[in-house]
C-alpha positions in Angstrom: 49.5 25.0 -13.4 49.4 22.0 -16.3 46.4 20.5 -17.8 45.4 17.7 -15.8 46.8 19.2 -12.2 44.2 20.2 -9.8 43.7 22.9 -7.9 44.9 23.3 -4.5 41.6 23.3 -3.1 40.0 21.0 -5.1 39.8 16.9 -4.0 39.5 14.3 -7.2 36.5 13.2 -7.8 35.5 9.3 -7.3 34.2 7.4 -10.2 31.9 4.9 -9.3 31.6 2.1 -12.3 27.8 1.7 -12.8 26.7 -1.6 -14.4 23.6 -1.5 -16.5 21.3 -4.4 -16.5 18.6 -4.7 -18.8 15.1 -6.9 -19.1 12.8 -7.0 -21.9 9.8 -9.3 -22.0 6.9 -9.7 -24.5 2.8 -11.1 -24.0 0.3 -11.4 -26.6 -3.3 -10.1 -25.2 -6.0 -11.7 -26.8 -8.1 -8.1 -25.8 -9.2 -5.1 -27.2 -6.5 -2.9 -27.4 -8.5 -0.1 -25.4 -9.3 -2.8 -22.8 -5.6 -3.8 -22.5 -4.3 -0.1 -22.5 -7.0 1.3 -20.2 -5.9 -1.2 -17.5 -2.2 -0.7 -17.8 -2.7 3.1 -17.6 -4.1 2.9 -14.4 -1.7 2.8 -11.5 -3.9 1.2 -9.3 -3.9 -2.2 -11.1 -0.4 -2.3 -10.2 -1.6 -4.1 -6.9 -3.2 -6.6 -9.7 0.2 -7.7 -11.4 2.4 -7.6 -8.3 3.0 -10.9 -6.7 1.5 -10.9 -3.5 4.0 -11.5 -1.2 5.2 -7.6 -2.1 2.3 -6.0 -0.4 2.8 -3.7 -3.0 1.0 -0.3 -1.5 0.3 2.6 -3.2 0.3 6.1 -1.2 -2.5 8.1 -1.9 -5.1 8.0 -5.0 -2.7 8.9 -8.3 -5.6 9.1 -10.1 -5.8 8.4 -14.1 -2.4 8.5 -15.5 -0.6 11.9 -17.3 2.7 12.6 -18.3 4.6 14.2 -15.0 2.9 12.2 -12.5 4.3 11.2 -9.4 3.2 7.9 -8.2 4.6 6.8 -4.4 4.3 3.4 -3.3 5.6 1.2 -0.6 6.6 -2.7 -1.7 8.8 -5.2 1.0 11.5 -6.5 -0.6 12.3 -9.3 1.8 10.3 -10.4 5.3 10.4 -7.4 7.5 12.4 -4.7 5.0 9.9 -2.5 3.0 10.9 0.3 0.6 9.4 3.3 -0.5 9.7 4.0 -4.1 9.0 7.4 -6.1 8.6 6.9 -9.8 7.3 9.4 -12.5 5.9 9.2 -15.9 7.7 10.6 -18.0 6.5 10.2 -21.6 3.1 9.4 -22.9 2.1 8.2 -26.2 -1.4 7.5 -25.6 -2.4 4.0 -26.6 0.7 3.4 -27.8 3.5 3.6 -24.8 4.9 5.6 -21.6 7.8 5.1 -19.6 8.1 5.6 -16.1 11.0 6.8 -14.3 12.4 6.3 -10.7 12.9 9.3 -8.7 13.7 7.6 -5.7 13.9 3.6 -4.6 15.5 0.9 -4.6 17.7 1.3 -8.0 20.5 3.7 -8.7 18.6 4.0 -11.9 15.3 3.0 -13.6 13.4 3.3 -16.7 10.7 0.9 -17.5 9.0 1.2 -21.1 5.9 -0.1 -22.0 5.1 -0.6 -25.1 1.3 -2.0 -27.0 0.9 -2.6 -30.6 -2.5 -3.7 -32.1 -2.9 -6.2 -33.7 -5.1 -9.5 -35.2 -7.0 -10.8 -32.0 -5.0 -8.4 -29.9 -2.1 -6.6 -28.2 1.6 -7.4 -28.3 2.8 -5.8 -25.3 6.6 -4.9 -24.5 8.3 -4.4 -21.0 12.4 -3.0 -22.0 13.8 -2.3 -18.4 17.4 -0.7 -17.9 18.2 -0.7 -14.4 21.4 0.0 -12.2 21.9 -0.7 -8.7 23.9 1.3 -5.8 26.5 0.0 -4.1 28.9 -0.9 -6.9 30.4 -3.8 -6.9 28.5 -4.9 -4.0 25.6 -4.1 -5.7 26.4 -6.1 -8.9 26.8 -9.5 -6.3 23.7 -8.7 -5.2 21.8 -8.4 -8.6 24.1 -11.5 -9.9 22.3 -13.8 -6.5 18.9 -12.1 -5.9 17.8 -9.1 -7.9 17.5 -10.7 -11.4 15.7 -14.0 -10.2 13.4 -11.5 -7.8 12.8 -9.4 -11.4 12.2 -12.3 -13.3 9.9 -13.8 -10.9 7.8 -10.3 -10.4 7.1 -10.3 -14.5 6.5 -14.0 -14.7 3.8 -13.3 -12.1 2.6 -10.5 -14.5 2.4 -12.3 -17.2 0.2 -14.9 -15.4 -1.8 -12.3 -13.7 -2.4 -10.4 -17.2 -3.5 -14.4 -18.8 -5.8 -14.4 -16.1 -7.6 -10.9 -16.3 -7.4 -10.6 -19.7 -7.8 -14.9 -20.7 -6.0 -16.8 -22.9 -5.6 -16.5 -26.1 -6.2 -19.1 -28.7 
């Protein structure tokens, strides 16, 4: 047998090309930085910052935030198709930043990190999220006509919804 022959039993594996899409987004808080951090580290405000039209739903009562949690929610997506979604979080700096992970939803990969730096009169908070969808190519069209303009309209809602809890800064 060569290098590169397989073996009679075995079938080749199919690659699927996986595209990586990426978002980042940045807000000033005019807030105390416990304030600011304090809300974001509770899952439950989540319902807050998620335009309406989701019915974003979480499962259960995750409770105050730690690292290995497993929060389960249920969001629609489009009139009449709702998804569950599993994500976990993963790292913790306290104050500072965590990430949360999907385990299982809509993406063929998620990581959303959340960032908050003190500062004069504030936070300056950071959203960096690197996504992939299934589907392949298929799902790449889809992203290209829907998924990016439904992303960007979820954090432009946030960023509203965050103005008006937290107000406006000068």
């Amino acid at each position: 047998m060569f290098a590169g022959d397989l073996h009679p039993t075995c079938q080749p594996i199919s690659i699927i090309p996986l595209l990586i899409h990426s978002l980042a987004q940045s807000q000033f808080v005019a807030a105390d930085h416990s304030r600011v951090w304090d809300f974001f580290s509770t899952p439950h405000n989540l319902n807050v910052i998620t335009p309406p039209e989701m019915r974003f739903q979480i499962k259960g009562d995750p409770g105050p935030m730690h690292e290995g949690q497993l929060i389960s929610y249920r969001i629609r997506v489009a009139p009449a198709i709702w998804v569950n979604w599993l994500t976990e979080i993963r790292h913790i700096e306290r104050g500072r930043r965590f990430v949360d992970e999907q385990r299982l939803g809509p993406y063929r990969f998620w990581y959303h990190e959340h960032t908050f730096e003190p500062g004069d009169g504030g936070v300056l908070m950071h959203d960096h999220v690197t996504y992939a969808l299934p589907f392949g190519p298929l799902g790449d069209l889809v992203h290209a006509f829907w998924v990016r303009r439904q992303l960007r309209h979820i954090f432009e809602y946030r960023c509203n919804a965050v103005d008006r809890i937290f107000g406006v800064g000068p």
